[in-house]
C-alpha positions, 0 to 999 in steps of 0.5 A, a space after each residue: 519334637 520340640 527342638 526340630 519345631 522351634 529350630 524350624 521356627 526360630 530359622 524362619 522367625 531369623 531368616 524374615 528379620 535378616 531379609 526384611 532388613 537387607 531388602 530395604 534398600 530394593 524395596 526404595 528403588 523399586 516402585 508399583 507392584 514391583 515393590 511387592 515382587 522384591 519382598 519375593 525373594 525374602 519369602 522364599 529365604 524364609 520358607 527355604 531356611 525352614 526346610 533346611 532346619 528341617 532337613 538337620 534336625 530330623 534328618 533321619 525321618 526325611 532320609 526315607 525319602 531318598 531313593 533306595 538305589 542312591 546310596 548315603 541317604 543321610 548324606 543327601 539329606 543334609 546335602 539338600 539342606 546345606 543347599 536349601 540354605 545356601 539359596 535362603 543366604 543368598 536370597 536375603 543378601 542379594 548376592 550371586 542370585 543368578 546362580 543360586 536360583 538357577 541351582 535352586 531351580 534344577 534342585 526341585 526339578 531333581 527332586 521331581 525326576 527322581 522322587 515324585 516320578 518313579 511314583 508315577 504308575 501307582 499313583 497316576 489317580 491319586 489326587 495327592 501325588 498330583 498336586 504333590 508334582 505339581 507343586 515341586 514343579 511349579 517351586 523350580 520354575 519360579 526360580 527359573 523366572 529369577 535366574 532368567 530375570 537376573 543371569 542372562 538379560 537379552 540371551 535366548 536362554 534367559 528369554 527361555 527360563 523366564 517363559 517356561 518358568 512363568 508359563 508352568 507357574 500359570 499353569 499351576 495356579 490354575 490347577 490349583 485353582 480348580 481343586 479349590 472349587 472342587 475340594 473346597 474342605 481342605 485347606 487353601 493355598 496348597 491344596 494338600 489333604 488336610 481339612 479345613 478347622 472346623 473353628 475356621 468361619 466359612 471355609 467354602 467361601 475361603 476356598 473359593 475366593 482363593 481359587 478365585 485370586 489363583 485363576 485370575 493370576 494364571 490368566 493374568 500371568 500370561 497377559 504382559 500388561 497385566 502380569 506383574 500387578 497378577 503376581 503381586 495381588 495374588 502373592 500378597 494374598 498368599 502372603 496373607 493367607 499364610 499369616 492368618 490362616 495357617 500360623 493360627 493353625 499352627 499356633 493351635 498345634 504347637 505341642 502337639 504330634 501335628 507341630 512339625 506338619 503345622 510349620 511344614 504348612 506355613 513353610 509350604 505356603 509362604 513357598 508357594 507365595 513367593 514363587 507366585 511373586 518370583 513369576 512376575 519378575 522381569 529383566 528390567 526389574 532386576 536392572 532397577 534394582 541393581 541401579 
């Protein structure tokens, strides 16, 4: 397992340094929380550059994962991850977004249509599967605001992908929200299986604070005035939570057989930051950027 985690790792560590580069320029121009909301795009190019890595590396464990009736399942393997890839050099470089995170999008939604529901009859009480959906949903409808930010300003369609997107978004970090309060041991952030180390101090009260960020951020996500200052703190803490939280734990897991699920956290994470962020794009924003 030591080549597919540092591959993983390595594309990650390259991914962050390219954007943080390329992105200084926006980051100038922009002002406020929209200083913040341009790091998005750099994040999402990091936890998407991981995956790919992921997708070529171990493509023969991810395989299974295709559906049975689609045929040349290594083929859609390393398919997902050329485009996986493809989004993340897009992303860092800033260039043809519209297009790359409008395909990003309809790639998740792909993967839910075809994956995740067909799974639906026997999976319809189980926590996992839920949050799972979820969780493919709401990373496609982030790059729906994106693709609605910078493709189509003043078109219905544009209008459309960025409500819809922002919306299930909101939508999610309130779910999610909720299963902090409720399942308060496992990890935050996403809220997979995994439990929280016992090493962690107060992981109740982590929880907590999390679903907190999370529930303000879905009411805030929908409130104009408010919407992009939402999307930065909540980010932000996402950001951080993946910093402190989950690359520690990661670091406890390295060589061992949880490495490869301790990167998969901190890719998953970082996604699901990013996408918080990517929600409080808007047109003007795009347009300040392009100035």
């Amino acid at each position: 397992m030591a080549v597919p985690v540092w591959g993983m790792i390595g594309t990650g560590i390259a991914a962050l340094i390219a954007g943080l580069v390329l992105v200084r320029a926006r980051f100038a121009a922009a002002s406020g929380a929209g200083r913040i909301l341009v790091l998005g795009p750099v994040f999402e190019a990091v936890a998407l550059a991981i995956f790919a890595a992921e997708h070529f590396l171990m493509a023969r464990d991810l395989m299974g994962i295709v559906p049975s009736w689609l045929p040349g399942a290594l083929f859609w393997t390393y398919f997902v991850g050329v485009a996986l890839l493809a989004a993340a050099v897009s992303f860092i470089a800033w260039r043809c977004v519209d297009w790359s995170a409008l395909l990003l999008a309809l790639l998740f939604l792909i993967i839910v249509v075809t994956v995740d529901l067909p799974n639906l009859p026997q999976n319809i009480h189980e926590r996992l599967f839920w949050t799972l959906t979820v969780r493919e949903t709401c990373f496609a409808s982030g790059a729906m605001v994106l693709a609605g930010s910078a493709w189509v300003r003043g078109r219905p369609v544009g209008r459309w992908l960025i409500l819809t997107g922002r919306f299930i978004v909101a939508g999610t970090c309130v779910f999610y929200a909720i299963e902090h309060f409720l399942f308060s041991r496992n990890v935050p952030g996403v809220p997979l299986e995994k439990m929280t180390p016992a090493w962690v101090p107060a992981p109740v009260l982590l929880a907590y604070l999390v679903g907190i960020v999370l529930l303000a951020a879905g009411a805030g996500l929908m409130i104009p005035r408010a919407r992009q200052t939402a999307a930065a703190g909540a980010g932000s803490v996402l950001v951080l939570l993946t910093v402190f939280f989950y690359v520690p734990i990661l670091i406890t897991e390295i060589g061992s057989p949880l490495a490869v699920e301790g990167v998969n956290y901190v890719g998953d994470t970082l996604l699901f930051a990013a996408t918080v962020l990517l929600a409080g794009f808007r047109a003007d924003l795009i347009e300040s950027l392009k100035a």
